[in-house]
C-alpha positions in Angstrom: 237.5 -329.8 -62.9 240.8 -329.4 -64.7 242.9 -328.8 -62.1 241.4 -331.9 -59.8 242.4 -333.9 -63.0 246.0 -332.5 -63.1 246.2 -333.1 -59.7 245.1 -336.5 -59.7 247.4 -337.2 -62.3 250.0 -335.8 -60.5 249.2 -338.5 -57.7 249.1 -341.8 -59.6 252.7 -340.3 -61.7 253.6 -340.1 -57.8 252.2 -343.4 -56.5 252.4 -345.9 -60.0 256.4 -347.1 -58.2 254.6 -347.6 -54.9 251.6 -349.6 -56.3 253.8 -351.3 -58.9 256.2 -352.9 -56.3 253.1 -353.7 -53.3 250.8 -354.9 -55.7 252.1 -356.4 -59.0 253.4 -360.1 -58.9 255.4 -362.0 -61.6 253.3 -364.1 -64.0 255.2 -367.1 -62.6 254.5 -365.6 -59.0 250.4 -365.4 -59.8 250.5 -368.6 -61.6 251.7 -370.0 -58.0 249.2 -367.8 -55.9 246.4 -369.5 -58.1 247.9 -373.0 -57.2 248.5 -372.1 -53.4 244.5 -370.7 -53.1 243.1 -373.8 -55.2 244.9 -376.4 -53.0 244.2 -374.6 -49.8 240.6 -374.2 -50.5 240.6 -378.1 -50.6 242.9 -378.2 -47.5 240.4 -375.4 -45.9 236.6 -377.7 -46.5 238.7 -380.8 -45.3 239.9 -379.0 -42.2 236.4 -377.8 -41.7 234.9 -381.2 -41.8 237.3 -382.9 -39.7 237.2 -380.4 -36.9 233.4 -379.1 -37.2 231.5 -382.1 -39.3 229.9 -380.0 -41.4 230.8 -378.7 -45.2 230.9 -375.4 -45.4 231.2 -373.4 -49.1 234.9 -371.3 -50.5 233.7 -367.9 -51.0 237.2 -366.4 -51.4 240.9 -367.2 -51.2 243.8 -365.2 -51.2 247.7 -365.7 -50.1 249.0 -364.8 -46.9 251.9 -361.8 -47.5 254.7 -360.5 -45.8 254.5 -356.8 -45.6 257.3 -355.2 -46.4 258.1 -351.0 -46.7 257.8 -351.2 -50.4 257.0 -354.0 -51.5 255.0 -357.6 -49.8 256.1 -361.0 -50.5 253.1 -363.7 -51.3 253.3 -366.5 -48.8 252.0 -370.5 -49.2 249.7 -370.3 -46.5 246.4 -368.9 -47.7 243.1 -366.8 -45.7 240.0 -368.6 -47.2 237.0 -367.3 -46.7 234.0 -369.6 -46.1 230.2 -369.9 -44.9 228.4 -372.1 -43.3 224.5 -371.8 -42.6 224.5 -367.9 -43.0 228.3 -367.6 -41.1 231.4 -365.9 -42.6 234.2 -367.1 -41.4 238.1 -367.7 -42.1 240.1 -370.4 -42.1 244.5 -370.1 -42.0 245.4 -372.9 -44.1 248.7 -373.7 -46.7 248.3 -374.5 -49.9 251.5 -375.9 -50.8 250.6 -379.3 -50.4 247.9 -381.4 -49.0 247.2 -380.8 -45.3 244.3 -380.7 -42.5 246.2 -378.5 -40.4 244.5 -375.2 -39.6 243.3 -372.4 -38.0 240.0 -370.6 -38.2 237.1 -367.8 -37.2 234.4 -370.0 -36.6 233.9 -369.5 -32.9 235.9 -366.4 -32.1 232.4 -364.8 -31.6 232.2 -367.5 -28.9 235.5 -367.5 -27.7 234.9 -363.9 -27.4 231.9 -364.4 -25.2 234.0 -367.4 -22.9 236.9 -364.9 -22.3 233.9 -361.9 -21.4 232.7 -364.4 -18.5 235.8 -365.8 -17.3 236.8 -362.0 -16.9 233.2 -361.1 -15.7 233.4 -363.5 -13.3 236.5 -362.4 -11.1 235.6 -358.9 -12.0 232.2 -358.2 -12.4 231.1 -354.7 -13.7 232.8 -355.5 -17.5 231.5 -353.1 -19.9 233.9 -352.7 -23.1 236.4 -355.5 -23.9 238.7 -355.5 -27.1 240.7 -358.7 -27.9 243.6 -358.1 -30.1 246.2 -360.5 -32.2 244.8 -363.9 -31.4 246.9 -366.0 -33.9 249.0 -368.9 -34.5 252.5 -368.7 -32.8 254.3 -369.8 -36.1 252.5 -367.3 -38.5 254.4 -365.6 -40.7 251.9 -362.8 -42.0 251.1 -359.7 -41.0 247.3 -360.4 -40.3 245.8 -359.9 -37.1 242.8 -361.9 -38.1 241.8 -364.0 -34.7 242.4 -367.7 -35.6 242.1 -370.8 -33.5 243.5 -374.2 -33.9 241.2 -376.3 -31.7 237.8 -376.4 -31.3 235.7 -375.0 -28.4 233.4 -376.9 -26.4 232.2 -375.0 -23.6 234.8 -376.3 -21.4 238.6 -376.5 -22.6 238.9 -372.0 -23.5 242.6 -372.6 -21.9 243.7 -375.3 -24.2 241.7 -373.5 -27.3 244.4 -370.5 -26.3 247.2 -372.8 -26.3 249.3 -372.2 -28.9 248.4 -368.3 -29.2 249.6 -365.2 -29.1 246.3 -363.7 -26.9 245.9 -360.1 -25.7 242.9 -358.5 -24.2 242.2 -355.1 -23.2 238.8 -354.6 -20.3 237.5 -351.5 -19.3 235.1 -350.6 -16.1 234.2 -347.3 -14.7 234.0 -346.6 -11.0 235.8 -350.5 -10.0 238.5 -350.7 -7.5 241.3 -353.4 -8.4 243.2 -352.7 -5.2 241.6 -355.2 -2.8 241.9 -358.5 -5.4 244.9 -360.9 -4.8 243.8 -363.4 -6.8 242.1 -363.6 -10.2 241.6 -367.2 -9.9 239.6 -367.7 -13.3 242.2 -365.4 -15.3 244.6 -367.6 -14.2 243.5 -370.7 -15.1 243.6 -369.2 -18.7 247.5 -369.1 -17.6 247.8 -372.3 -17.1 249.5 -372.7 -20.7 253.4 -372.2 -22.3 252.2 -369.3 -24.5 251.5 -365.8 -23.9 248.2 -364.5 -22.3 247.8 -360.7 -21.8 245.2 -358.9 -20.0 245.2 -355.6 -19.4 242.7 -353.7 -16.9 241.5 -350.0 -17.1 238.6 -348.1 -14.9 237.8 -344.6 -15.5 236.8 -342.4 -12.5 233.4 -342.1 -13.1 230.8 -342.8 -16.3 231.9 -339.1 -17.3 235.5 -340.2 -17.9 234.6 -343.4 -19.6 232.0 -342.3 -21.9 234.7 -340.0 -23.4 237.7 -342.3 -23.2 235.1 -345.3 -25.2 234.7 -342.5 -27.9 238.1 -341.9 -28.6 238.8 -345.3 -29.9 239.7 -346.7 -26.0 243.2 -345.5 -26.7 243.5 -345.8 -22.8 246.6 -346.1 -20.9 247.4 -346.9 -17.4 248.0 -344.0 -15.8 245.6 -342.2 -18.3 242.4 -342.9 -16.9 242.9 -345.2 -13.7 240.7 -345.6 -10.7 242.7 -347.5 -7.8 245.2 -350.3 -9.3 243.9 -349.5 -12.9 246.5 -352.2 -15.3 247.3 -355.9 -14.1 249.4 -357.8 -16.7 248.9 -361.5 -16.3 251.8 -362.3 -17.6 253.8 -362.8 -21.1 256.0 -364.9 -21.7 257.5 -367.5 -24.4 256.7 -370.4 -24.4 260.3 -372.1 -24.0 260.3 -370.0 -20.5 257.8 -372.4 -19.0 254.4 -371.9 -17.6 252.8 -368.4 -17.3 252.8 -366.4 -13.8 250.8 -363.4 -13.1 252.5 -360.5 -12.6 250.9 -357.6 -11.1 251.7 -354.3 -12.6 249.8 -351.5 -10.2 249.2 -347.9 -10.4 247.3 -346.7 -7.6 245.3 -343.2 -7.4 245.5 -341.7 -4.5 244.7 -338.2 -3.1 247.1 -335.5 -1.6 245.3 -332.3 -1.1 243.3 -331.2 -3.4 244.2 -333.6 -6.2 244.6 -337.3 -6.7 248.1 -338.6 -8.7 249.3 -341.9 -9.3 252.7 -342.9 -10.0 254.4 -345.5 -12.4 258.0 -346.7 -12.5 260.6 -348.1 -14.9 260.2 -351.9 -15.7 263.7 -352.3 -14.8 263.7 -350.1 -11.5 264.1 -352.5 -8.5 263.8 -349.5 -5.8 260.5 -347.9 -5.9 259.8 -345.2 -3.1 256.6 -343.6 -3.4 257.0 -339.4 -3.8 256.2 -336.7 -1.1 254.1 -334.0 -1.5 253.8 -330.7 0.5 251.9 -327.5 0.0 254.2 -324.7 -0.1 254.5 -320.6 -1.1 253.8 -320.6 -4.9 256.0 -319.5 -7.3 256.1 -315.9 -8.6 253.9 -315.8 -12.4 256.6 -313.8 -13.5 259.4 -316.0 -13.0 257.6 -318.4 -15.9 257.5 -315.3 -18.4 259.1 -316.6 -21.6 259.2 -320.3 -20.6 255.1 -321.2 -21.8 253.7 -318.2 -21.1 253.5 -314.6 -21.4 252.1 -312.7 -18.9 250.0 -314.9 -16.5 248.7 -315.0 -12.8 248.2 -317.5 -10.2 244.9 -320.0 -10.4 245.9 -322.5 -7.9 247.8 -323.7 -4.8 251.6 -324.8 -5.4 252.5 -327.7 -4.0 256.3 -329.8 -4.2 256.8 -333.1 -5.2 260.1 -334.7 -4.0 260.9 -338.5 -5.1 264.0 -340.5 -3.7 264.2 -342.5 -6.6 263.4 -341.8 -10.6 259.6 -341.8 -11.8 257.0 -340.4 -13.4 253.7 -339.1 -11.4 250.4 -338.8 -13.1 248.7 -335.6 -11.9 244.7 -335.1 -11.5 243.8 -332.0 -10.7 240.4 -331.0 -10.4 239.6 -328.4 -13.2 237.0 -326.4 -10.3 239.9 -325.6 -8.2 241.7 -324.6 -11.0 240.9 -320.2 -11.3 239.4 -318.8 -14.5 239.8 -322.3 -15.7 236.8 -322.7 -18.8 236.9 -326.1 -20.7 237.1 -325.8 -24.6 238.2 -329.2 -25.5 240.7 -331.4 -25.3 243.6 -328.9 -24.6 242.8 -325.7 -22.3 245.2 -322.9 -24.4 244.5 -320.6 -21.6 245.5 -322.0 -18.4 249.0 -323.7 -18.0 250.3 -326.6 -15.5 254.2 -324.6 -14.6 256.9 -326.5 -12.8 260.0 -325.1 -11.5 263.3 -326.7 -10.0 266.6 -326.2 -8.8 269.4 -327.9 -11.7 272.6 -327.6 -10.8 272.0 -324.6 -9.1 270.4 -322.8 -11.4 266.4 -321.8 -10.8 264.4 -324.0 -14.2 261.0 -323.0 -15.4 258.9 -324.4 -17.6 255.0 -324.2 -18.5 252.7 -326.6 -20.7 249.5 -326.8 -22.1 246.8 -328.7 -19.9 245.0 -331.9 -21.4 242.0 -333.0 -19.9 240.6 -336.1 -18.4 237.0 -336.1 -17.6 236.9 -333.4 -15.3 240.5 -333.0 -14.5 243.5 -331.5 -16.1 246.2 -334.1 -16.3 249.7 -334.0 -16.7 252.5 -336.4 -16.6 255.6 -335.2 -14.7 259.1 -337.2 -14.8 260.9 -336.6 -11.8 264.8 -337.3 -10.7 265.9 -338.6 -7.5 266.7 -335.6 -5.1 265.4 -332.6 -6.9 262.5 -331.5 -5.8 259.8 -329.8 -7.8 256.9 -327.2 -7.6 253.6 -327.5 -9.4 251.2 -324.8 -9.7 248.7 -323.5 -11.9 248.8 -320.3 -14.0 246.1 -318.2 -16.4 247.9 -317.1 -18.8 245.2 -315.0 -21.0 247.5 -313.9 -23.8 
């Protein structure tokens, strides 16, 4: 017990700076807060009743900040918590002076629900959706809270966007994006001078998804893809015009016994597609003391030759894969190796396998004009 109190007094010692600057205002500064948060509770019921025509109850107030590394700077504007007829909700409101001009929570839950069928509807087969920093343009916080200026009435979800910063992530398993020119509904949500982004990701099969919606659906493109798994719909400012959709595609597709997909730079205007060929593996023992020890074949080798700088996303399935046994999210015993020719000199080099679903994965950068071999080693040491 004594030494947990040393050490927690060790900490604060440690911390008191940190909390002092973050958290402690002037007098003068929390004499203004307290004027900022009356008035914009005022500002916040008015707001309420002009735009909903009902009065809804403050339960809370407190000033927008700026975040800073050390320290965070109050702001005027003010998040004022309300409820109305058993709903919490937030409304984005100043309080330094008199003013009906807002944003609020309200209806994100049916916002939320508009955007699920709009999506649904070009794509059916939605089952996991997260929508992320919905918030006035302007906004000088650091809250992501989703806030809307206008109010939704079953028909106008475009114009209630207007205005907003508004991303949204949708995940399937087992859908094929390849075949769809058009997502008419999505862009109708375009049809607005701010920026809407929507992001698509299928898993190859309910194996693969159930584990990538565990791990917080920190998917990425290439990570988890089934056919054309991302489409951005475009993002843009709203000085550059109207939105168009732009199509950003990463197709799986199978050489062999694998399937890969392959992703270029944004700024890459050239964008061959690689060759593969199945050729005479590498000698194990050439990768001794590059990422591994003392290891022996467990696959076929194949070469991967691009005419143009990219990366390829490799999905190997872990039953071809010899001696291969599945202990988590890295596999410590069996390797993905790689060997090329740099300026004329043999290169080796072995990593650690992570797994997707029933396949080991690896992401391989490749340079114009120098081919590469992939094989698989088991590397028991």
């Amino acid at each position: 017990m004594q030494m947990k109190q040393k050490i927690s007094a060790v900490f604060m010692v440690l911390c008191a700076p940190y909390l002092l600057l973050t958290a402690c205002d002037t007098k003068e500064q929390k004499e203004q807060n307290a004027k900022w948060e009356e008035q914009a509770s005022f500002n916040a019921q008015a707001y309420i009743k002009q735009k909903y025509g009902f009065a809804a109850e403050v339960t809370d107030a407190k000033v927008d900040r700026r975040q800073g590394w050390i320290s965070s700077q109050p702001l005027s504007d003010v998040l004022v918590e309300m409820r109305h007829d058993g709903r919490d909700f937030t409304v984005f409101i100043t309080g330094e002076e008199k003013s009906v001009a807002g944003a609020d929570t309200y209806q994100a839950e049916e916002i939320r629900q508009a955007v699920w069928d709009t999506i649904n509807a070009d794509i059916p087969g939605l089952r996991e959706m997260d929508v992320y920093a919905v918030r006035k343009a302007e906004r000088r916080g650091q809250s992501d809270t989703p806030l809307y200026e206008k109010r939704y009435d079953g028909s106008n979800l475009a114009e209630v966007l207007q205005g907003s910063v508004f991303s949204v992530n949708c995940y399937y398993p087992e859908s094929d994006f390849s075949t769809r020119k058009q997502f008419m509904h999505l862009q109708q949500l375009l049809g607005m001078e701010s920026g809407v982004r929507a992001v698509f990701y299928s898993c190859r099969g309910e194996t693969v998804f159930a584990q990538e919606t565990s791990a917080l659906r920190k998917w990425t493109a290439s990570h988890a893809v089934y056919c054309t798994a991302q489409r951005n719909l475009a993002y843009t400012k709203p000085e550059t015009g109207p939105c168009e959709a732009e199509y950003i595609a990463y197709d799986l597709k199978q050489y062999g016994e694998f399937y890969y997909s392959v992703s270029y730079s944004e700024r890459q205007k050239e964008r061959e597609a690689p060759k593969f060929q199945e050729v005479t593996p590498v000698d194990a023992a050439n990768f001794d003391g590059y990422g591994v020890r003392d290891a022996v074949l467990a696959s076929k080798a194949y070469e991967i030759t691009a005419d143009v700088p990219l990366f390829v996303h490799i999905y190997y399935p872990c039953s071809k894969i010899e001696n291969f046994d599945y202990d988590g999210y890295m596999h410590s015993k069996t390797k993905i190796a790689m060997s090329s020719m740099r300026d004329g000199e043999p290169r080796y080099h072995a990593d650690s396998i992570e797994t997707v679903g029933d396949y080991a994965y690896e992401k391989i950068e490749m340079q114009a004009d120098v081919p590469l071999t992939l094989e698989f080693l088991y590397d028991p040491e």
